[in-house]
N, CA, C and O atoms as a printed pandas DataFrame, in Angstrom:
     atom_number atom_name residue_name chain_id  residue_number  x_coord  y_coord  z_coord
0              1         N          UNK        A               1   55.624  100.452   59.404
1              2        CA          UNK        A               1   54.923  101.093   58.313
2              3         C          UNK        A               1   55.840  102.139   57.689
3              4         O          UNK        A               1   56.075  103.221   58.227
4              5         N          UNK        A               2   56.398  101.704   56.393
5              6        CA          UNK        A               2   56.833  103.186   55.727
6              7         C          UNK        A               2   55.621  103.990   54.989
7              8         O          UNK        A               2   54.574  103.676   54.422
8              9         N          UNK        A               3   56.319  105.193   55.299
9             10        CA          UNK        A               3   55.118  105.997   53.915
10            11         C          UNK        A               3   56.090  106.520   52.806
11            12         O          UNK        A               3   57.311  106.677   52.798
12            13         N          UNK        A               4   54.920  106.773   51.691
13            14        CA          UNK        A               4   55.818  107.394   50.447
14            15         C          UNK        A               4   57.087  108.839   50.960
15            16         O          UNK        A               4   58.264  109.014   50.641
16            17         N          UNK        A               5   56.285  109.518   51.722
17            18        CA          UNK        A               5   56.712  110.782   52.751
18            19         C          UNK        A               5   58.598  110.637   53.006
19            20         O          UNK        A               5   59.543  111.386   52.757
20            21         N          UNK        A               6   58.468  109.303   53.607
21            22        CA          UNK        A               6   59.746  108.861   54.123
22            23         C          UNK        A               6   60.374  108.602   52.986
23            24         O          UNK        A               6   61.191  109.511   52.838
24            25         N          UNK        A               7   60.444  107.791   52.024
25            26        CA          UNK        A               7   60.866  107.452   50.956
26            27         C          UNK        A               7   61.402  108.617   50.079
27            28         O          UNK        A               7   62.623  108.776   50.084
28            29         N          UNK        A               8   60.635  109.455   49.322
29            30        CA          UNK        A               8   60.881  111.020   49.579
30            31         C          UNK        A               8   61.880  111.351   50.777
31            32         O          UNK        A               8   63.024  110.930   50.606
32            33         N          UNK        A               9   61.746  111.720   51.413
33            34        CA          UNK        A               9   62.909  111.998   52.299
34            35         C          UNK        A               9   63.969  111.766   52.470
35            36         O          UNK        A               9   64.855  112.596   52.672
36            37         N          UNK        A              10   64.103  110.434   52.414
37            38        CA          UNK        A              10   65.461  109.435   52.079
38            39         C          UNK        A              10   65.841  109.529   50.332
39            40         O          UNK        A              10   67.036  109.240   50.274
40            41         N          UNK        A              11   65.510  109.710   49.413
41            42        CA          UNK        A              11   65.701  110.201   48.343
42            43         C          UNK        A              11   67.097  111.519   48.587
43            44         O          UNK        A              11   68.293  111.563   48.297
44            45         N          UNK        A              12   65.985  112.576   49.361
45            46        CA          UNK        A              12   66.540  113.488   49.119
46            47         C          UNK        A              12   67.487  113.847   50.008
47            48         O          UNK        A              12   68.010  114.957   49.908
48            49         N          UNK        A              13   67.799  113.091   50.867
49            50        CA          UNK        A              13   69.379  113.044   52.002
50            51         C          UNK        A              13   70.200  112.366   51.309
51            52         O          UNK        A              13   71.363  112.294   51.706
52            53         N          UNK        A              14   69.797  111.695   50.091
53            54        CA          UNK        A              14   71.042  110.676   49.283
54            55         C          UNK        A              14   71.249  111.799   48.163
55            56         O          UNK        A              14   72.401  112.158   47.920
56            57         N          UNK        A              15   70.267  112.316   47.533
57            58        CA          UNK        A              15   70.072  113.175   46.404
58            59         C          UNK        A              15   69.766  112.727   45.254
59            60         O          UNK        A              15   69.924  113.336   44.196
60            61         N          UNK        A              16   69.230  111.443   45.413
61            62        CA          UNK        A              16   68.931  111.239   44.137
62            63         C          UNK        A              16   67.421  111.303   43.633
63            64         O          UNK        A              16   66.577  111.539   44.496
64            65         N          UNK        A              17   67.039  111.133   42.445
65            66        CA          UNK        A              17   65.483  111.303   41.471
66            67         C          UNK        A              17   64.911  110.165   41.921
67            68         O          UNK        A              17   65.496  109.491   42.769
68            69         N          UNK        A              18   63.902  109.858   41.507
69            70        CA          UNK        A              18   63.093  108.108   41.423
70            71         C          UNK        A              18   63.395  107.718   40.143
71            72         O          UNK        A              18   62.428  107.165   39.618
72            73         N          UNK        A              19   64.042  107.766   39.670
73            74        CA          UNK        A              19   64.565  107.339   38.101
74            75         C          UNK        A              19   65.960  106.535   38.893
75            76         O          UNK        A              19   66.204  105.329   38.855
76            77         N          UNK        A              20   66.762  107.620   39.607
77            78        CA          UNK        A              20   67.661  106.463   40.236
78            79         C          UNK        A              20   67.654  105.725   40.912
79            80         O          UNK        A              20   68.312  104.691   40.799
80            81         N          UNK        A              21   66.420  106.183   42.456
81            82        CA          UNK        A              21   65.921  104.544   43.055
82            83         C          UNK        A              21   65.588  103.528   42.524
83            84         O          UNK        A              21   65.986  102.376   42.696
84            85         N          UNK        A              22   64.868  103.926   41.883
85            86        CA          UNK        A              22   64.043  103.090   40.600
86            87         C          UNK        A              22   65.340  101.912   40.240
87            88         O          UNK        A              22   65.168  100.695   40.172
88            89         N          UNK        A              23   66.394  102.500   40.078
89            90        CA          UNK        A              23   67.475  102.089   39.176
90            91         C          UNK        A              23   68.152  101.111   40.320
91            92         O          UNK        A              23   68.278   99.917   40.045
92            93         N          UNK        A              24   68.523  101.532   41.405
93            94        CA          UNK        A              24   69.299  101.096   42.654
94            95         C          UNK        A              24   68.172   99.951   43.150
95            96         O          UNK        A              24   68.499   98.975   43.825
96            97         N          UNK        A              25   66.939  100.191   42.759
97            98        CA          UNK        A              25   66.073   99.247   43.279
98            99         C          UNK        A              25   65.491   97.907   42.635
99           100         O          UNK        A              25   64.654   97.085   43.009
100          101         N          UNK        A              26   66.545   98.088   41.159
101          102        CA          UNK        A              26   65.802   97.484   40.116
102          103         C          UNK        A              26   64.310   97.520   40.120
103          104         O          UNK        A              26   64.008   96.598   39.363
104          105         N          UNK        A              27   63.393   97.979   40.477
105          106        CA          UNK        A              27   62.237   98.541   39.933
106          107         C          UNK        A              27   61.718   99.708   39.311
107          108         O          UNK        A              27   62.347  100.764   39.379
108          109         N          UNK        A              28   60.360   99.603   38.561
109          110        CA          UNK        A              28   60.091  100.599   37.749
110          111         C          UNK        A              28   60.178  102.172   38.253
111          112         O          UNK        A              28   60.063  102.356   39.465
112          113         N          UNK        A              29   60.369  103.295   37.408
113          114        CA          UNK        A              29   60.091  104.549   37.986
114          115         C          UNK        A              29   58.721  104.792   37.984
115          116         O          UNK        A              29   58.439  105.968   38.213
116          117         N          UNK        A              30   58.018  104.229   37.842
117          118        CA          UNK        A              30   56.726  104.073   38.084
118          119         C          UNK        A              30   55.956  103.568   39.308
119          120         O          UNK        A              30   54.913  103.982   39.814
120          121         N          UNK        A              31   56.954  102.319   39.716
121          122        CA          UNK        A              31   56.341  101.928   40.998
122          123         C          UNK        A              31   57.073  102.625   42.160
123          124         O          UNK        A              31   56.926  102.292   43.336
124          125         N          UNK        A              32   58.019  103.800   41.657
125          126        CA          UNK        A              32   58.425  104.304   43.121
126          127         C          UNK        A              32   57.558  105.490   43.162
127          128         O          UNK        A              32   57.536  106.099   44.232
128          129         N          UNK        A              33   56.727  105.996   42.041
129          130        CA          UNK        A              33   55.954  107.019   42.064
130          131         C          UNK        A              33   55.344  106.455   42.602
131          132         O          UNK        A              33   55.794  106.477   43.748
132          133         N          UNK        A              34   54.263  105.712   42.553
133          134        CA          UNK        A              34   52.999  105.117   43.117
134          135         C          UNK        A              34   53.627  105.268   44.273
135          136         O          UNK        A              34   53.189  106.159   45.001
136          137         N          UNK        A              35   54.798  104.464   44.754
137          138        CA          UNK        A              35   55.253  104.403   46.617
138          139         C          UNK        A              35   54.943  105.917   46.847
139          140         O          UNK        A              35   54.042  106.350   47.566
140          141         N          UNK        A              36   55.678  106.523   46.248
141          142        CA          UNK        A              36   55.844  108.092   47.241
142          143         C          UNK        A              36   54.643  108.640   46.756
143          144         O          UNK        A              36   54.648  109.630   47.487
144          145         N          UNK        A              37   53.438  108.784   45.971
145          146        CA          UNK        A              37   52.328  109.205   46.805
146          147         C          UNK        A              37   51.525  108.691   47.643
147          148         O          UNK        A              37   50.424  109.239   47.684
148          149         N          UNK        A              38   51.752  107.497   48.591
149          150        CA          UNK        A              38   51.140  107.019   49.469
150          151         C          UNK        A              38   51.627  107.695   50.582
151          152         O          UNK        A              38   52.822  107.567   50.847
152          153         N          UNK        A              39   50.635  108.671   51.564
153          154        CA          UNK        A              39   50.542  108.978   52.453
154          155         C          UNK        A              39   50.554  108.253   54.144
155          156         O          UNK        A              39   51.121  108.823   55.077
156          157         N          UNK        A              40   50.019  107.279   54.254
157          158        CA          UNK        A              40   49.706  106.214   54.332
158          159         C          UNK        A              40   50.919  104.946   54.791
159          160         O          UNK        A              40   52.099  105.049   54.457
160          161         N          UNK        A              41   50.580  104.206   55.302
161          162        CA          UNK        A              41   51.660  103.311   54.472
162          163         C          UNK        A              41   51.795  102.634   53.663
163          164         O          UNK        A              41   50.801  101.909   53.690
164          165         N          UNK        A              42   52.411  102.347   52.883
165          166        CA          UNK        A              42   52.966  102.430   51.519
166          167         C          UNK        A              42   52.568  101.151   50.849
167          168         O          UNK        A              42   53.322  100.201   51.056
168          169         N          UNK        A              43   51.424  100.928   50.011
169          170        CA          UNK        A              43   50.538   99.216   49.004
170          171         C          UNK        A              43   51.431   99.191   48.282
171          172         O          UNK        A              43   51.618   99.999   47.373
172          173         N          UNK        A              44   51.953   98.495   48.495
173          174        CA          UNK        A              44   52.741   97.599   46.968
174          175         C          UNK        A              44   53.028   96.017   47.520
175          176         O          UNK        A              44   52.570   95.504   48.541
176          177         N          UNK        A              45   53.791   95.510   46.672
177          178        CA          UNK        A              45   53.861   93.947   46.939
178          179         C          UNK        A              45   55.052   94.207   48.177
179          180         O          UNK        A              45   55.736   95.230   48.200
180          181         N          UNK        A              46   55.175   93.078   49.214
181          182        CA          UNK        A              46   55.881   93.404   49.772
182          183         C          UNK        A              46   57.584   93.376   49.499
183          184         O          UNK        A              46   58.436   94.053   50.074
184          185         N          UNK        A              47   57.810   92.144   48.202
185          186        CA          UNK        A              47   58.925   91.709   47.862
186          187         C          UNK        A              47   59.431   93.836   47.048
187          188         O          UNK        A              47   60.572   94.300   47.048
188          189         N          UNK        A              48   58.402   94.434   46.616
189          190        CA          UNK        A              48   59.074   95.601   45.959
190          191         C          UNK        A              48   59.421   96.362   46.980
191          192         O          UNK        A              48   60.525   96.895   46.862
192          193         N          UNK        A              49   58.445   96.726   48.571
193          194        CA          UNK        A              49   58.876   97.726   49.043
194          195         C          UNK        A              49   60.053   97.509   49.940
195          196         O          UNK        A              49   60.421   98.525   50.529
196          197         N          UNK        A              50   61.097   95.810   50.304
197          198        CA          UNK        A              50   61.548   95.345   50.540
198          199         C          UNK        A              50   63.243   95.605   49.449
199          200         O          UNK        A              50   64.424   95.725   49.776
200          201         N          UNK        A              51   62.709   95.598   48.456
201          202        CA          UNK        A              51   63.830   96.079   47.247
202          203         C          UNK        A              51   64.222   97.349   47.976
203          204         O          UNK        A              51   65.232   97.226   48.669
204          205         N          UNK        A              52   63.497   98.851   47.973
205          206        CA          UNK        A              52   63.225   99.861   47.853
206          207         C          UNK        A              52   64.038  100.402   49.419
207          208         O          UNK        A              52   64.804  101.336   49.657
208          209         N          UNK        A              53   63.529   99.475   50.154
209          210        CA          UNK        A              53   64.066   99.789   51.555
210          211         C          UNK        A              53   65.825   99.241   51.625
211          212         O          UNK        A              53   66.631   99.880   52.302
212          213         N          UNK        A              54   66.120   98.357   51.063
213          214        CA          UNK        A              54   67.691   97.744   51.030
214          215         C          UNK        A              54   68.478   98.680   49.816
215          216         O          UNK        A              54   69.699   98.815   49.892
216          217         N          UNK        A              55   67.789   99.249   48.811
217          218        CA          UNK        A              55   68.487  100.083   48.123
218          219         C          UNK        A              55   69.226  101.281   48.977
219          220         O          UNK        A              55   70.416  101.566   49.113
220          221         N          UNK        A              56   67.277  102.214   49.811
221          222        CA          UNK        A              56   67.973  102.986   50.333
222          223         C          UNK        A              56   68.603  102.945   51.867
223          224         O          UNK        A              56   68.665  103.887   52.658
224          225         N          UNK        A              57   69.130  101.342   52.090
225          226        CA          UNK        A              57   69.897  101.110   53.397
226          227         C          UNK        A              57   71.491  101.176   52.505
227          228         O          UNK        A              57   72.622  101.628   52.684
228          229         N          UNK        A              58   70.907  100.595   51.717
229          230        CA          UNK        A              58   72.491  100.567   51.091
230          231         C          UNK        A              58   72.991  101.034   50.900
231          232         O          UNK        A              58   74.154  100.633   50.935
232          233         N          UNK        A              59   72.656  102.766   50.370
233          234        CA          UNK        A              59   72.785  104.173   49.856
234          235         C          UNK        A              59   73.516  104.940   51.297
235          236         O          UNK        A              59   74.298  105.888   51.222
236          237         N          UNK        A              60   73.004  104.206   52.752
237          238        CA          UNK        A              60   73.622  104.562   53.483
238          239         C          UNK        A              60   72.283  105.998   54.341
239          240         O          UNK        A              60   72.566  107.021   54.965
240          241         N          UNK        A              61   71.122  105.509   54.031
241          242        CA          UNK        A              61   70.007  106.143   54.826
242          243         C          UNK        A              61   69.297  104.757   55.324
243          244         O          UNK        A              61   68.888  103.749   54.747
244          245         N          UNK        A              62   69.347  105.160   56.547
245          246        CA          UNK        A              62   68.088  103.928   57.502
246          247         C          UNK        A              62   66.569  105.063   57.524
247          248         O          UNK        A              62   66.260  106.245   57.676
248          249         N          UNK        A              63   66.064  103.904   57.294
249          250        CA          UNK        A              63   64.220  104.138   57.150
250          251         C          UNK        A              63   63.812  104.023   58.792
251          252         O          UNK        A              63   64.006  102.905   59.268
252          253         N          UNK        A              64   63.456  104.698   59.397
253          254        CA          UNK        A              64   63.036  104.994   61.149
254          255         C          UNK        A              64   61.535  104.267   61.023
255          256         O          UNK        A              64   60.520  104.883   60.699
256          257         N          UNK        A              65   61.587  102.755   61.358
257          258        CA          UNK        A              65   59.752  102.487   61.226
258          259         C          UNK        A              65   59.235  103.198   62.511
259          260         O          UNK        A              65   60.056  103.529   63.365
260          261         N          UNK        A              66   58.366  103.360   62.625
261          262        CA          UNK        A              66   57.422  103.366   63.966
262          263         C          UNK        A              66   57.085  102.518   65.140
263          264         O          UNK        A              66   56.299  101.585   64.974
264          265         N          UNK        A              67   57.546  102.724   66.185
265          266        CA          UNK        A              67   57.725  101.943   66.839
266          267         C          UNK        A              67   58.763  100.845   67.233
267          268         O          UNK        A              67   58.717   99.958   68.085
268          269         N          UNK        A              68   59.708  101.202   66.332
269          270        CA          UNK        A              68   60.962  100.597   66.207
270          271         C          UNK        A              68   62.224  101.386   66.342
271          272         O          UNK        A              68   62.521  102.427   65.756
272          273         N          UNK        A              69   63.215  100.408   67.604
273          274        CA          UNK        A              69   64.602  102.043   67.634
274          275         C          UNK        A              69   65.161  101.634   66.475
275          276         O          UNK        A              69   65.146  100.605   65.799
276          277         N          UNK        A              70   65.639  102.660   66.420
277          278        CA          UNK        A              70   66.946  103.278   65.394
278          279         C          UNK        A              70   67.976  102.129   65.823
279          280         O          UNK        A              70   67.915  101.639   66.951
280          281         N          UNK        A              71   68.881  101.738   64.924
281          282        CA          UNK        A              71   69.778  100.713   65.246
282          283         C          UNK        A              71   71.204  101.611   64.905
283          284         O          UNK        A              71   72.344  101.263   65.213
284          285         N          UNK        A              72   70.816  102.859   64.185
285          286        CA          UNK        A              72   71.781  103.863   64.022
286          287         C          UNK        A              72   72.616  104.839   65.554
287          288         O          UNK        A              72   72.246  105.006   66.717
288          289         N          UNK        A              73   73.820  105.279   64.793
289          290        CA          UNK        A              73   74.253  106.009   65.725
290          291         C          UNK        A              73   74.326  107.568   65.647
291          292         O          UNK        A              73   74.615  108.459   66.446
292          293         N          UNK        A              74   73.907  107.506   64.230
293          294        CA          UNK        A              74   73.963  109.266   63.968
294          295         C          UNK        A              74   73.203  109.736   63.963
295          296         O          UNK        A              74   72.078  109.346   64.276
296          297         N          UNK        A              75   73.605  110.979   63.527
297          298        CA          UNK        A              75   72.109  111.957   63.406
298          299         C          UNK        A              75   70.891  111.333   62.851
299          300         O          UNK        A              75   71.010  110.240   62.298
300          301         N          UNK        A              76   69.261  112.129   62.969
301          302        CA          UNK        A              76   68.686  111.911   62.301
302          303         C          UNK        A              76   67.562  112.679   62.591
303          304         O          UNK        A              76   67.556  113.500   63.507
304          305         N          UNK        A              77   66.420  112.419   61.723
305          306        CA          UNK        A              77   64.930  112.957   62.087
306          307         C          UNK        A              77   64.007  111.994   62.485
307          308         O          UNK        A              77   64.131  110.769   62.504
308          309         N          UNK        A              78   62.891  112.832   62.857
309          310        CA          UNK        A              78   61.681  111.749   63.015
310          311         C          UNK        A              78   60.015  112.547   63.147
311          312         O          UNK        A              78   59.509  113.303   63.976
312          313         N          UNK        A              79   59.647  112.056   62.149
313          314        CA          UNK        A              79   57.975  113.397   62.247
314          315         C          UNK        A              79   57.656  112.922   63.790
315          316         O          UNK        A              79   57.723  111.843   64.380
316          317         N          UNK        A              80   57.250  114.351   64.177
317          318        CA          UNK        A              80   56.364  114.431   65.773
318          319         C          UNK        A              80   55.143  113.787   65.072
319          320         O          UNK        A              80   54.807  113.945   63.898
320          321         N          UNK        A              81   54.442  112.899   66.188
321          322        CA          UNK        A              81   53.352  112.516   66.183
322          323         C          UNK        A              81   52.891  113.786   66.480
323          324         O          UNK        A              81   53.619  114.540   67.126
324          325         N          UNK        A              82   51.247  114.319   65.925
325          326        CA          UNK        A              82   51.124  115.994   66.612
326          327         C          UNK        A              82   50.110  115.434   67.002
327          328         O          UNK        A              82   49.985  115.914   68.128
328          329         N          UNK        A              83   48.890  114.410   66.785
329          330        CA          UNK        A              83   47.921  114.071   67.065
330          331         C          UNK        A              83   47.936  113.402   68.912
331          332         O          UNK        A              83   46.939  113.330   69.631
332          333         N          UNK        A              84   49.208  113.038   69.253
333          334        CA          UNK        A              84   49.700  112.737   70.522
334          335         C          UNK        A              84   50.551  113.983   71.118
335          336         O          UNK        A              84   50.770  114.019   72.329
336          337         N          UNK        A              85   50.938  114.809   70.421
337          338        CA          UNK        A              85   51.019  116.101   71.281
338          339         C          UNK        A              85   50.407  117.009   71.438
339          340         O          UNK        A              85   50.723  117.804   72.324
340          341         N          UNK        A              86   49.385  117.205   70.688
341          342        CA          UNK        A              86   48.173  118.039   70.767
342          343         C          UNK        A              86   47.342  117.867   72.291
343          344         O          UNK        A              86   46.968  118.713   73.104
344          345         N          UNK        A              87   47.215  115.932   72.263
345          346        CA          UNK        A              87   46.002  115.634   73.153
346          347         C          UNK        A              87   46.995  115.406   74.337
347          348         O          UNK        A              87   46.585  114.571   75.143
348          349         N          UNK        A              88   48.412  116.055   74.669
349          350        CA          UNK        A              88   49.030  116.383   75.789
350          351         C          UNK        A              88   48.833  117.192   76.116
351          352         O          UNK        A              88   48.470  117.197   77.293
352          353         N          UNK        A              89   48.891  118.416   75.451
353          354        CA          UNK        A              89   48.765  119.730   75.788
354          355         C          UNK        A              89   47.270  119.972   76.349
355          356         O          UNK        A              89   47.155  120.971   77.059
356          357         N          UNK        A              90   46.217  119.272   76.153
357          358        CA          UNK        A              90   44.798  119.901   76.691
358          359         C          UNK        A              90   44.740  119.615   77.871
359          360         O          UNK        A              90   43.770  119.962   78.544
């Protein structure tokens, strides 16, 4: 599952707008808006969010799914689940 969140994120470790994903993705700047306000994971067709994800592999950012390792060797992030560290801590 990507979310818009991530997408955003990876944007902004490359530095670019959604005018240039958009561009790198050959799709609209419109449909990368719609992506990045999905909280969620991310409705669109799958052939676009498939564009969107090889643009920004290509750019040289890997997308971390859930539940899936990293095939990377470098640095990186990853949101804490808090809803699974919360119900550790009680």
């Amino acid at each position: 599952m990507i979310t818009g969140p991530q997408i955003r994120a990876a944007r902004a470790l490359l530095g670019i707008d959604q005018r240039e994903l958009a561009r790198l993705s050959g799709l609209s700047t419109q449909t990368i808006q719609r992506m990045e306000t999905c909280q969620g994971s991310v409705r669109v067709v799958v052939d676009s969010l498939e564009k969107v994800m090889t643009a920004i592999s290509g750019a040289g950012v890997e997308l971390i799914v859930e539940g899936v390792p990293s095939i990377g060797t470098g640095r990186g992030v990853r949101l804490i689940d808090r809803k699974a560290t919360d119900s550790d801590e009680g």
